[in-house]
C-alpha positions in Angstrom: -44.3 -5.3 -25.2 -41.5 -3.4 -23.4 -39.3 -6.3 -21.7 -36.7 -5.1 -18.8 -34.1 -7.9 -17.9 -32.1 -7.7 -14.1 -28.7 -9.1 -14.3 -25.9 -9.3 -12.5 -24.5 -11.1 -15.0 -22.3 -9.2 -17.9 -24.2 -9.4 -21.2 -23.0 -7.0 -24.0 -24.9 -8.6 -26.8 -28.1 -10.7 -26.6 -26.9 -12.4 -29.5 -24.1 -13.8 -27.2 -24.9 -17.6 -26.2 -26.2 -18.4 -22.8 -29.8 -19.3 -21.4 -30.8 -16.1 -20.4 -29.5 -14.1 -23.7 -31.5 -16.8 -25.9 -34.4 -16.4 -23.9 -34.3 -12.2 -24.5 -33.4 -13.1 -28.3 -37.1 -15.3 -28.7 -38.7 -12.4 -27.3 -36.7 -9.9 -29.8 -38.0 -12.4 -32.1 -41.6 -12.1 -31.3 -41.1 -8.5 -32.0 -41.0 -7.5 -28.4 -38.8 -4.1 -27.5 -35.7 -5.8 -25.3 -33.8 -3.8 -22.6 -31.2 -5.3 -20.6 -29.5 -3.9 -16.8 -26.0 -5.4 -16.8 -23.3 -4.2 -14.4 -19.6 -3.1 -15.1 -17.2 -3.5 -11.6 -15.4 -0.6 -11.3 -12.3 -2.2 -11.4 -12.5 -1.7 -14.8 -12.5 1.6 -15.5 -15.6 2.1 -17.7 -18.0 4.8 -17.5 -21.9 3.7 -17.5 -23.4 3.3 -20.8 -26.6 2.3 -22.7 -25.9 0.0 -26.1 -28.4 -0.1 -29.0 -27.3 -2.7 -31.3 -30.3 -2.7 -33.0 -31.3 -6.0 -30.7 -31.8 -4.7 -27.5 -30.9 -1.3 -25.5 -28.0 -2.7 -23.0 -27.5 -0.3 -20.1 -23.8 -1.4 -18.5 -24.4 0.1 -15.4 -21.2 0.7 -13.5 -21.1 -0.6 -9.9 -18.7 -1.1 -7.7 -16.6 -4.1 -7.1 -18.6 -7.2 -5.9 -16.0 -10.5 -7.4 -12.4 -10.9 -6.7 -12.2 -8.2 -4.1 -11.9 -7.8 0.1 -15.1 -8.1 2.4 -15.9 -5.0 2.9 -16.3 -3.4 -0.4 -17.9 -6.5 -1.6 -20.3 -5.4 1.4 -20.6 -2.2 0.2 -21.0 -2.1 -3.3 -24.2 -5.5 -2.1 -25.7 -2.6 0.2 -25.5 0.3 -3.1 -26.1 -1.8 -5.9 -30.3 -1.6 -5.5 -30.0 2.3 -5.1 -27.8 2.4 -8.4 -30.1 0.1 -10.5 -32.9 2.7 -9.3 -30.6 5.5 -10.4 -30.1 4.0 -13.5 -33.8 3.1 -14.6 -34.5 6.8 -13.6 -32.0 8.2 -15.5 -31.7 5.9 -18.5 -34.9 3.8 -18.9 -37.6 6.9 -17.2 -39.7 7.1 -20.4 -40.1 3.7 -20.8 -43.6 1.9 -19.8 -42.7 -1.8 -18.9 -45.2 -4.7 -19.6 -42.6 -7.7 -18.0 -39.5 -7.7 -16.0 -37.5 -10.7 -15.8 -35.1 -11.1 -13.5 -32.8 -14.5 -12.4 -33.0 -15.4 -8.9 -32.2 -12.3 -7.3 -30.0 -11.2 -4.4 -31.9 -9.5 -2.1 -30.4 -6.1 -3.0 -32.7 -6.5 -6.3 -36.3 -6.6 -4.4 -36.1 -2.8 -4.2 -35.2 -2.1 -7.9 -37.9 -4.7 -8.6 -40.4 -3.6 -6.3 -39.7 0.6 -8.2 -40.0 -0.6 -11.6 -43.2 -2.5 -10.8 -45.1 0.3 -8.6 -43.6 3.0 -11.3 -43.7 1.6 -14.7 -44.8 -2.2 -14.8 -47.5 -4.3 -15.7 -46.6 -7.9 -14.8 -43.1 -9.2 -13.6 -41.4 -12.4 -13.5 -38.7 -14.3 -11.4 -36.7 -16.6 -13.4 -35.5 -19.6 -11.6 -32.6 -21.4 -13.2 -32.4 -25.1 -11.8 -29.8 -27.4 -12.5 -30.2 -31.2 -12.4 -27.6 -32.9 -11.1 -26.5 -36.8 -12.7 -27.0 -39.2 -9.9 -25.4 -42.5 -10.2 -27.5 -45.5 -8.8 -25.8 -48.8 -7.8 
């Protein structure tokens, strides 16, 4: 199976640890094909790239500035970031035929770049809900 994961989250490796990168690594395991959307902030001077470590195909899709900046490009890097991820399955990802798209609890700029990849090239797609359980003390 071909396996697209959304993040907004930077992941260079799936070998790195963290939930979602141990969840792509089980699939890599189960000998499915792994490709990863991660974004790069402008900020740091990086042209867009794909990484094939062997693992997974990493595309470090360069967006604009959305943490420690003002308002208003935070606005406006929210309002392009679903036209760039569509840019960048197009242009990097186009002759790949997607069986499952995971993606973590979106913002709503992902529901177009979802809703692409599933009328284009998808068979079946997933929202992954991370919940966090919080210790309650009872007296």
């Amino acid at each position: 199976m071909n396996i697209l994961f959304i993040s907004l989250q930077e992941i260079n490796s799936i070998n790195e640890r963290g939930i979602y990168t141990d969840l792509l690594r089980q699939f890599r395991n189960l000998g499915h094909e792994i490709y990863v959307i991660s974004p790069v902030e402008s900020r740091n001077g990086k042209e867009t790239t794909v990484i094939d470590d062997g693992d997974a195909k990493i595309l470090r899709l360069t967006i604009g500035n959305i943490q420690k900046t003002n308002a208003i490009e935070k606005g406006i890097t929210t309002l392009t970031i679903e036209h760039s991820l569509i840019r960048g399955i197009k242009k990097y990802f186009a002759d790949v035929k997607f069986d499952l798209v995971l993606y973590p609890t979106p913002p709503i700029t992902f529901c177009g770049a979802a809703e692409y990849v599933k009328n284009a090239m998808l068979h079946a797609h997933i929202l992954c809900l991370k919940i966090f359980f919080h210790r309650m003390l009872l007296i």
